[in-house]
C-alpha positions in Angstrom: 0.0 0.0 0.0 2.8 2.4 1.0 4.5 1.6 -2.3 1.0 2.8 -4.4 1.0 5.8 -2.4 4.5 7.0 -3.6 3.9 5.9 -6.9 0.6 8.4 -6.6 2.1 10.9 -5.3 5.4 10.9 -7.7 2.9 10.6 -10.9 1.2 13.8 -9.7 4.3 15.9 -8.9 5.4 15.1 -12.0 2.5 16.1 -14.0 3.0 19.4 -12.1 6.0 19.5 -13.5 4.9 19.5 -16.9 1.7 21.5 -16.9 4.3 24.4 -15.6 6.9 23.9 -18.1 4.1 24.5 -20.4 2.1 26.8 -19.0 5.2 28.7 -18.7 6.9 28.2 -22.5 3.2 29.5 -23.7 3.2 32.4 -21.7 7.2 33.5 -23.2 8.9 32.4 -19.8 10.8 29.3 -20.8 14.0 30.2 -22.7 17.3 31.0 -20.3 18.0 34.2 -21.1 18.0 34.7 -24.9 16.0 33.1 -27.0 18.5 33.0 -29.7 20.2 30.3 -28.5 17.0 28.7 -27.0 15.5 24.7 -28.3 12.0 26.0 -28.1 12.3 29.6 -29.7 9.8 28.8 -31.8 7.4 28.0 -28.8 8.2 31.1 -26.5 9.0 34.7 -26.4 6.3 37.4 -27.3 4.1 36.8 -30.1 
């Protein structure tokens, strides 16, 4: 039981995790710095 708990509560942090990372790259605040040298330039940044 203890071990389905964790597993619960890991699967949930982690889809934190990525609704903010994506939350955040839609809203331009996902790129280190410059987005010139950024992966997902094409994602972020003002519109």
């Amino acid at each position: 039981m203890p071990g389905i708990i964790l597993g619960a509560i890991i699967l949930a942090y982690t889809g934190f995790v990525i609704y903010k990372k994506t939350k955040n790259l839609k809203e331009g605040k996902g790129c280190c710095g410059g987005c010139s040298s950024c992966a997902s330039k094409g994602k972020c940044g003002p519109k």
